[in-house]
C-alpha positions in Angstrom: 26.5 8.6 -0.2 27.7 5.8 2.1 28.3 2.1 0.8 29.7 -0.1 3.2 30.6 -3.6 2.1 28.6 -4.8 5.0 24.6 -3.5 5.0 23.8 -3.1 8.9 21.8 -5.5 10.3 18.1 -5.1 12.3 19.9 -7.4 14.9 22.3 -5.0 16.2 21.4 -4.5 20.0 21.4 -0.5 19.4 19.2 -1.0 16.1 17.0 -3.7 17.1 15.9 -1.6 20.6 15.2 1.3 18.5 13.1 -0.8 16.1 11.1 -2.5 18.7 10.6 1.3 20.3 9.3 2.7 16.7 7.3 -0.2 15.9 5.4 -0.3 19.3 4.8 3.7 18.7 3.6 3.0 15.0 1.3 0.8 16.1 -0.2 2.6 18.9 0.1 5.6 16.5 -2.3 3.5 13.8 -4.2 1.8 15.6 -5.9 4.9 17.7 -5.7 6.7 14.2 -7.8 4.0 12.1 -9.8 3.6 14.9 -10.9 7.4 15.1 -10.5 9.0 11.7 -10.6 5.7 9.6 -7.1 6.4 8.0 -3.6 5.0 8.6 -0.9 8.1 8.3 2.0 7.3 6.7 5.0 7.5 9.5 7.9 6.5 7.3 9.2 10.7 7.7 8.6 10.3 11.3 10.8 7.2 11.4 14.0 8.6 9.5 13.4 11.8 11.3 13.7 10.2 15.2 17.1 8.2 13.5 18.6 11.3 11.9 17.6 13.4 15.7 19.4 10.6 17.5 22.7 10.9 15.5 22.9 14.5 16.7 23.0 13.9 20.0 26.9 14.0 21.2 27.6 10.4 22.4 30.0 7.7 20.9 26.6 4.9 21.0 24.4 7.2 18.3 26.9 7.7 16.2 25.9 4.6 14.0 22.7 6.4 13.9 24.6 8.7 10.9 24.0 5.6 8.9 21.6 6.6 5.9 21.2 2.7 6.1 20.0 2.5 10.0 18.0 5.2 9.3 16.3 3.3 6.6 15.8 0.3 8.7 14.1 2.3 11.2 12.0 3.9 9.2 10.8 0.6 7.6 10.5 -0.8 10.7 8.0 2.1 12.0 5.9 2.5 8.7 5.3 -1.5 8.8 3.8 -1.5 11.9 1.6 1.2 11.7 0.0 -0.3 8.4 0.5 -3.9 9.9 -1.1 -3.1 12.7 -4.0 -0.7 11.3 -4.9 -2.3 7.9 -3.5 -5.3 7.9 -4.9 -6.7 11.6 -7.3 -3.7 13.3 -9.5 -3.5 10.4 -9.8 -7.9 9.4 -10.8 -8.4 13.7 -13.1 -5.7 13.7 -15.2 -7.3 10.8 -16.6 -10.3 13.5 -16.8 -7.2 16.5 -19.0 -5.2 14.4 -21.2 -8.4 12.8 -21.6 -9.4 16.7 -19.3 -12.3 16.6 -16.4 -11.7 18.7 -16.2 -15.7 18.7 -14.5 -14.8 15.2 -12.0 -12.5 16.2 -9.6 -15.0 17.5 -9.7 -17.3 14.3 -9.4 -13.9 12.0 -6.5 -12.5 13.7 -4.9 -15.8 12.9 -5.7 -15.7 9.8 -4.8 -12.1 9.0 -1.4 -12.6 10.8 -0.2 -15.3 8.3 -1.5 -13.3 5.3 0.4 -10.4 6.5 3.3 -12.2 6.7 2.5 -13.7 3.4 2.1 -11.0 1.5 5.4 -9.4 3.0 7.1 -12.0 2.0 5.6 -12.1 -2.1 6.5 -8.3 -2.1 10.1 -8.9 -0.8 10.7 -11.6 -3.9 8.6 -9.8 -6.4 9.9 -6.2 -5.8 12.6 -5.3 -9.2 10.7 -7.7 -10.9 9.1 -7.6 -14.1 5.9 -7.5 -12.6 7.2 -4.8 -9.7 9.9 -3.3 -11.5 12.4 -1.3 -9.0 12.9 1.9 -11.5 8.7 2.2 -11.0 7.7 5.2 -9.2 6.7 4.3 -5.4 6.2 7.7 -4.5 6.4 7.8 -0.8 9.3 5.9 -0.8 11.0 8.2 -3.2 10.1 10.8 -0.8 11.5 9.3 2.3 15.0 8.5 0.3 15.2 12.2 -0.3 14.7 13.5 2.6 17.3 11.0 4.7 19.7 12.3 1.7 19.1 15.7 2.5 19.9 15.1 6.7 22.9 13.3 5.2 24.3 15.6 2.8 22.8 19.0 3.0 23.4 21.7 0.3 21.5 22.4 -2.4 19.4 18.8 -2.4 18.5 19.7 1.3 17.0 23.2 0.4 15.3 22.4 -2.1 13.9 19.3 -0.3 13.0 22.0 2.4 11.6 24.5 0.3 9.2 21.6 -1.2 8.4 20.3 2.8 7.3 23.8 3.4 5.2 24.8 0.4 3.8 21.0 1.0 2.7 22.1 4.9 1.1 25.0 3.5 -0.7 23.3 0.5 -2.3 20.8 2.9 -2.9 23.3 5.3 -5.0 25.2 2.6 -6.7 22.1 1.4 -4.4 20.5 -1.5 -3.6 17.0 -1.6 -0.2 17.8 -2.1 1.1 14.1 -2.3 -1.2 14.0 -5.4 0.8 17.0 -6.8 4.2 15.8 -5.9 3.5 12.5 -7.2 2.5 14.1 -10.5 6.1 15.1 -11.4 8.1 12.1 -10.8 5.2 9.1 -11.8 4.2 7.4 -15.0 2.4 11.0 -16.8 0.0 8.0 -19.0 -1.1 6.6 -15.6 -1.5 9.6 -13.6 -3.4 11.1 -16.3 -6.0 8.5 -15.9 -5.5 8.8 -12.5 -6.5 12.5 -12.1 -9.8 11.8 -15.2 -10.8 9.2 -12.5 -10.4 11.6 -9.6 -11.9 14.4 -11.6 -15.1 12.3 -12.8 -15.5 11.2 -8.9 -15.5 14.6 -7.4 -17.7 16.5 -9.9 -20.2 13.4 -11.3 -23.0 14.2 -8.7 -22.6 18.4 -8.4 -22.6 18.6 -12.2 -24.1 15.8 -13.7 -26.2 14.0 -10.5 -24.9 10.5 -11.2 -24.2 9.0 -7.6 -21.3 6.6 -9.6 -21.0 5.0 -6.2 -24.3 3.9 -5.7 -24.5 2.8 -9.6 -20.8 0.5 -8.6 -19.5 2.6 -11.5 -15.9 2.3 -10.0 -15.8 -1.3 -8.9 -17.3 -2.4 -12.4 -14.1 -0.4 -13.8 -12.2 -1.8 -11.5 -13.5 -5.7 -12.2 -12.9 -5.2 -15.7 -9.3 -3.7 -15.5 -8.4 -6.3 -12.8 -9.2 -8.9 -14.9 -7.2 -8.1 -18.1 -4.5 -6.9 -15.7 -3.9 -10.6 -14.2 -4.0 -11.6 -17.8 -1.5 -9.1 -18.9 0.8 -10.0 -15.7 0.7 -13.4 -16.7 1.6 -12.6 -20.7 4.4 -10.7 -19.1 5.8 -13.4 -16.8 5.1 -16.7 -19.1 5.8 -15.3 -22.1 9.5 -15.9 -24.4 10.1 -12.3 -23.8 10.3 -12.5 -20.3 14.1 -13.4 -20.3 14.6 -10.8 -22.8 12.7 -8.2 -20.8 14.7 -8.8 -17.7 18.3 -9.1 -19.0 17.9 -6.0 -20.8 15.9 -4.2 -17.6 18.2 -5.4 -15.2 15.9 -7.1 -12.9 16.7 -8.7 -9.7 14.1 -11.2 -9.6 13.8 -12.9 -12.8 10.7 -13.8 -14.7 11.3 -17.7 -13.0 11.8 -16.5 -9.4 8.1 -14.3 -10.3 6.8 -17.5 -11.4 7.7 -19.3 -8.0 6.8 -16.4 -6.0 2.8 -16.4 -7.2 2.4 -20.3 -7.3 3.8 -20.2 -3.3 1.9 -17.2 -2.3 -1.0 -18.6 -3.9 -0.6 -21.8 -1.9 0.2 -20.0 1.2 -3.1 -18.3 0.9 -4.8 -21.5 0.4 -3.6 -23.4 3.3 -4.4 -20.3 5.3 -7.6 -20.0 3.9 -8.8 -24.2 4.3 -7.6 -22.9 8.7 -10.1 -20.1 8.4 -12.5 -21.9 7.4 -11.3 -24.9 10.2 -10.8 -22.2 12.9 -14.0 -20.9 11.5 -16.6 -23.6 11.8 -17.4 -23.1 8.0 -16.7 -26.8 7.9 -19.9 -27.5 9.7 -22.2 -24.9 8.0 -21.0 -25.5 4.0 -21.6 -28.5 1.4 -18.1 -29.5 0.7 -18.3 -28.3 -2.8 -19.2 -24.9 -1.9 -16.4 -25.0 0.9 -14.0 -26.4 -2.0 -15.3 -23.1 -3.7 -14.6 -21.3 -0.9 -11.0 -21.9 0.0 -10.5 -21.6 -3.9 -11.8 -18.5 -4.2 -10.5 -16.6 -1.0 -7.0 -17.5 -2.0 -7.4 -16.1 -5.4 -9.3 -13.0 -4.2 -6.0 -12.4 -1.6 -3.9 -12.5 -3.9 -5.7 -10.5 -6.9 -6.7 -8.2 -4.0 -2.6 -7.4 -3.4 -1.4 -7.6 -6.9 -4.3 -5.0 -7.5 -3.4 -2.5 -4.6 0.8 -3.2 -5.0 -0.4 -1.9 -9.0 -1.6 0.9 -8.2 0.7 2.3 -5.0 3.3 1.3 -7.4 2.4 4.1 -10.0 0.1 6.1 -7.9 1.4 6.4 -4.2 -2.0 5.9 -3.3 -3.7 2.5 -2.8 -7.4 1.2 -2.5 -7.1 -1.4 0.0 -11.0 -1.1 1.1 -12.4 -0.5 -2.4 -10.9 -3.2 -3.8 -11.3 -5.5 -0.7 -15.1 -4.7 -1.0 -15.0 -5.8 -4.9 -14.3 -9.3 -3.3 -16.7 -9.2 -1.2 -19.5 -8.2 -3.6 -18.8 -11.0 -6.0 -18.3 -13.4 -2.9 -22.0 -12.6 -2.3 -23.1 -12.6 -5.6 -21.6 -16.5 -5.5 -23.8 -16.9 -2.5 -21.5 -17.6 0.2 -23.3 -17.5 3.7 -22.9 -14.4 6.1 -19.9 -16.2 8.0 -18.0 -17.1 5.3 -18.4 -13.7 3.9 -17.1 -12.1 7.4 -13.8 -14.4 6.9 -13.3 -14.1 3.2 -13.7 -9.5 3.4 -11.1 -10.1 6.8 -8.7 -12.7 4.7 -8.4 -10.4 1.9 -8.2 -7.1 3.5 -4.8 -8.2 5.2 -3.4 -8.5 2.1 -2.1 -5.6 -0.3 -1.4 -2.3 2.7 1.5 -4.7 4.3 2.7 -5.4 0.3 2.5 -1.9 -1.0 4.1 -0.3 2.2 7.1 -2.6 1.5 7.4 -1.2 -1.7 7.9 1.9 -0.3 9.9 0.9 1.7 12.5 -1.3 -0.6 12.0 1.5 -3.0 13.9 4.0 -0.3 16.2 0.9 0.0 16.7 0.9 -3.2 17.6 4.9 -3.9 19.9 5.0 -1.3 21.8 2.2 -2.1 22.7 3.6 -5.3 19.8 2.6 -7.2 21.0 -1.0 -8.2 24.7 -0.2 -9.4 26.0 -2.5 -6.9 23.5 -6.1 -6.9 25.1 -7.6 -3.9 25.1 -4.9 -1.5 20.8 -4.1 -3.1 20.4 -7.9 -2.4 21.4 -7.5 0.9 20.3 -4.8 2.0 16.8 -5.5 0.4 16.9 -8.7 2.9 18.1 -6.8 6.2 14.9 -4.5 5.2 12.4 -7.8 4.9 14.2 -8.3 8.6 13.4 -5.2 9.9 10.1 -5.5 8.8 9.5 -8.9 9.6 10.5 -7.7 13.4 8.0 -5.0 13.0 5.0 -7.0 12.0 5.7 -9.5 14.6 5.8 -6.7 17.6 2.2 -4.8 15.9 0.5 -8.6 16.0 1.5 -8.1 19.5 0.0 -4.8 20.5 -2.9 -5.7 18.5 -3.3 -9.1 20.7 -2.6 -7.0 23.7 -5.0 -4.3 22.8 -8.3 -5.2 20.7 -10.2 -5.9 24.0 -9.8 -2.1 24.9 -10.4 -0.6 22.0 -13.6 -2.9 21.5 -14.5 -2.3 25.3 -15.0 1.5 24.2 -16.2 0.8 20.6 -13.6 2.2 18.9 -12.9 -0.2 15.3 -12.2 0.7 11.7 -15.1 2.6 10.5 -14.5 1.0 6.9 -15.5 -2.5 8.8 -19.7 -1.2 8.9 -19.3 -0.6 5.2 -18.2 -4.1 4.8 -21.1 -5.6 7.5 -23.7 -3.7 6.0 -23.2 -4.8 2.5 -22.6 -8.6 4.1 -26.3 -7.7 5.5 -27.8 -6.1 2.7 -27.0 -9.4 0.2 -26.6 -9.4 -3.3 -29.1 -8.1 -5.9 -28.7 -8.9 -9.7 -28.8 -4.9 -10.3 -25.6 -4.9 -8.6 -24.0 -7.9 -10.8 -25.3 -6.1 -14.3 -24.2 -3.3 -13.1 -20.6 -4.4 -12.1 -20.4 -6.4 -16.0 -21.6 -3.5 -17.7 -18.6 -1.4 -16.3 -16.3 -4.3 -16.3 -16.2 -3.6 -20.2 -14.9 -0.2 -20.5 -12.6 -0.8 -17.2 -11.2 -3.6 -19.7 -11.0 -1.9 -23.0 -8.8 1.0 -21.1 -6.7 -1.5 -19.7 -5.7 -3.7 -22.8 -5.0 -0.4 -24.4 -2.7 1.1 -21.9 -0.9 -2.7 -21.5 1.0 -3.5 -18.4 3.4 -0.4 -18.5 0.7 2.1 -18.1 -2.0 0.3 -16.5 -4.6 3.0 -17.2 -8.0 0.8 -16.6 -6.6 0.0 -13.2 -5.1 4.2 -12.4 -8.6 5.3 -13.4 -10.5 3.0 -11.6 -8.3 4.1 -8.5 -9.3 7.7 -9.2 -12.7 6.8 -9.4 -12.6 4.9 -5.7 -10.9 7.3 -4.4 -12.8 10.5 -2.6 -10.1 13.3 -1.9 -11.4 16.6 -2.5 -9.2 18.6 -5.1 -6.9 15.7 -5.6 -7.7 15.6 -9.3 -7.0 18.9 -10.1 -3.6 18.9 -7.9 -2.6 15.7 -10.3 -3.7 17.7 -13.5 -2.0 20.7 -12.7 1.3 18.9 -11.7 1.4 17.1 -14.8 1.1 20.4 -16.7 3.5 21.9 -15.1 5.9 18.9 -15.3 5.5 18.9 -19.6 5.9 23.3 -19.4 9.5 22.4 -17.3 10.2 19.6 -19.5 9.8 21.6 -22.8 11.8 24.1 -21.3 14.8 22.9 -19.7 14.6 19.4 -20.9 16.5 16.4 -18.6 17.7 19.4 -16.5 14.3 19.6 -14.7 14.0 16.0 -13.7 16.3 16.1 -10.6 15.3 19.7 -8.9 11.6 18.2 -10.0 11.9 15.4 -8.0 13.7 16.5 -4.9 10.4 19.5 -5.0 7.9 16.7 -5.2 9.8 14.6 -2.3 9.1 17.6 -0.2 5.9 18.1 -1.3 5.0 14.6 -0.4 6.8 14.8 3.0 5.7 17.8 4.0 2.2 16.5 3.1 2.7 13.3 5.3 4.1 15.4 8.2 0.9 17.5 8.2 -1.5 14.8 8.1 0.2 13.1 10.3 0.3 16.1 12.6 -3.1 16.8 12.6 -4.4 12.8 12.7 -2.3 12.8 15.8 -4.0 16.2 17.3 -7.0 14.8 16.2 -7.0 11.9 18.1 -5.4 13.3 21.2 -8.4 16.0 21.4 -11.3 12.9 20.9 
């Protein structure tokens, strides 16, 4: 592995051309993917793959393309725009189009550019923290890390890797969520065992038992509840006399101060852009001041409890319930009676937050791995900030494809279709079924957290499990956790390398394929 003393910059001509090329094609690539099939692929594969394709080609210029750390700026660069421009911007500025009032979408766009850009920048400082440790699992960026190591150094890592990338094409071919299977052998086994009861109790609650856990906000009661003593725990964690101990024994980057500072000027980023939205948004007009005071308080705190929430649980899970738990927010804005408006701003505000936050993760987490996983704290440091660059870069160009394009995609009524879920509960109001409902749930959801404490974060993984709606994913997590504990009783430590290169491919070869197919997908409509 390569370790220059100088981490290449996003700002090299060569680099910063192919950035802006992979950023405008992520973009175009999520955008016409959220807007048709209502997902956002992950294209951090595709990213390292066009850098690793261009250092093959026999002239002097791509030779700096052999770079493991080029290749990582590119593919940060390509996976930030794609969820930048799709989750972070497409679906907020759809919210106004669908609610017929594309006076709003102007105002939101605003608004959901600074919070992007926001909660890039809380990730950036909070990532190998206590809070957002480093050594945590991120699977998809573990996944992308292996796989530029294999390009780079081939051998045995490379075949295996291979081997994994193929039986994960196949698996998802046939129906397996095979991310769900690789992430199985290299996450937290406490979490992802909550994760796959979650998944398990979602898939099988109406064939088996015909409890519709959706309709009875089973999940987001859960998830309440665990959210809750999750903040509390974070805060224990960073405010508490152990917090120094905690990170001079861990080896933290950030320490428990920096964290500190972090959340207090996140927080009051998301308040200043809140008070605009509501400016930019005539709510000053339509609200009492104290309900507007209200307002702005609460749509800060719900953006950034929205990302702490969904960076949680990509952190441990790979997966992340950006529109679950954006529509959490929503439901308790309504139950505080905010008018329909406000509503529209505060779902937009806080759904830009968290997709932008946990795709960094991923991101710094490949950073991280192929920098030699922290041994040398200048050249992580700085290379951790060339990767904020690149991704800054490739925020800025999806904000402008989205600018450029929103009138076209609108002109054929193409949008998010999470963004009717969001209307239509705007439009259906609040009932007090639906607030006893989400504090009866809250309990439980809060009882498994406290138990699990901040390591494991089990209320939160098995609230995820129950949001989320993949067919087969909980047995795919069940399974690879069994067969992770049979090849740990048998060969011990040995198994944890070969086990983790295997679930790298599975998880690659599982975002090539959906990839593939989203793209086919969308080409054939």
């Amino acid at each position: 592995m390569e370790n220059d003393e100088m981490h290449p910059s996003p700002f090299e001509i060569g680099t910063f051309i192919l950035i802006i090329i992979t950023s405008v094609l992520g973009s175009i690539i999520g955008l016409e993917i959220i807007s048709s099939l209502g997902v956002t692929p992950n294209t951090s594969i595709i990213g390292a793959l066009i850098a690793m394709v261009l250092a093959r080609i026999p002239l002097s210029f791509f030779k700096k393309y052999r770079s493991i750390h080029r290749q990582n700026l590119v593919q940060t660069s390509i996976s930030s725009a794609t969820f930048g421009a799709a989750n972070s911007l497409f679906i907020p500025i759809g919210i106004p189009y669908v609610m017929g009032r594309p006076d709003l979408i102007v105002p939101t766009l605003i608004g959901a550019t600074l919070a992007m850009y926001i909660d890039t920048f809380m990730l950036y400082r909070l990532f190998d923290s206590d809070l957002f440790p480093a050594k945590a699992t991120w699977a998809p960026g573990v996944a992308t890390a292996e796989s530029i190591l294999a390009g780079d150094e081939g051998g045995k890592r490379a075949g295996l890797l291979g081997v994994g990338g193929v039986i994960g094409i196949i698996g998802s071919f046939i129906g397996i969520p095979m991310s769900a299977f690789g992430v199985a052998f290299i996450g937290n086994a406490f979490a992802l065992g909550m994760f796959g009861l979650g998944l398990l109790i979602n898939q099988y609650a109406i064939p088996i038992f015909k409890i519709n856990i959706s309709g009875m906000y089973i999940p987001h009661g859960v998830m309440v509840g665990a959210g809750i003593v999750a903040l509390i725990q974070a805060a224990f964690l960073i405010f508490s006399n152990k917090a120094k101990v905690s990170e001079n024994t861990a080896g933290y980057t950030r320490s428990s101060d920096a964290t500190k500072k972090t959340l207090l000027a996140g927080y009051l980023g998301y308040l200043l852009v809140a008070i605009l939205l509501s400016l930019l948004g005539g709510l000053v007009a339509k609200m009492s001041v104290g309900i507007l005071i209200a307002f702005v308080i609460y749509a800060a705190f719900a953006a950034i409890v929205h990302e702490i929430i969904v960076g949680i649980a990509a952190m441990h899970s790979g997966w992340f319930p950006a529109f679950a738990v954006a529509l959490i927010t929503l439901l308790i804005g309504i139950l505080f009676g905010f008018p329909p408006v406000a509503l529209a701003i505060l779902v937009g505000f806080t759904t830009a937050t968290g997709p932008a936050f946990a795709d960094m993760g991923y991101d710094l987490k490949t950073g991280y791995i192929l920098r030699g996983n922290g041994k040398d704290k200048k050249f992580e440091l700085a290379g951790r900030k060339q990767q904020y660059y690149a991704g800054l870069i490739a925020f800025t160009t999806a904000v402008v494809v989205v600018a450029l394009s929103f009138h076209s995609f609108f002109g054929q009524k193409l949008f998010p279709p999470i963004d009717t879920v969001y209307v239509s509960s705007i439009k259906a109001g609040a009932t007090i079924h639906i607030a006893e409902q989400l504090a009866i749930w809250a309990i439980p959801g809060a009882i498994i957290q406290l138990i699990g404490g901040p390591s494991k974060q089990l209320g939160i993984m098995l609230a995820t499990g129950l949001l989320i709606s993949t067919p087969n994913a909980s047995w795919a997590v069940l399974v690879g956790l069994a067969i992770r504990i049979i090849a740990g009783m048998i060969w011990k430590k040995k198994a944890d390398t070969p086990m983790a290169i295997l679930a790298a491919g599975f998880i690659a070869g599982d975002a090539l394929y959906s990839f593939g197919t989203s793209t086919f997908n969308t080409i054939k409509k």
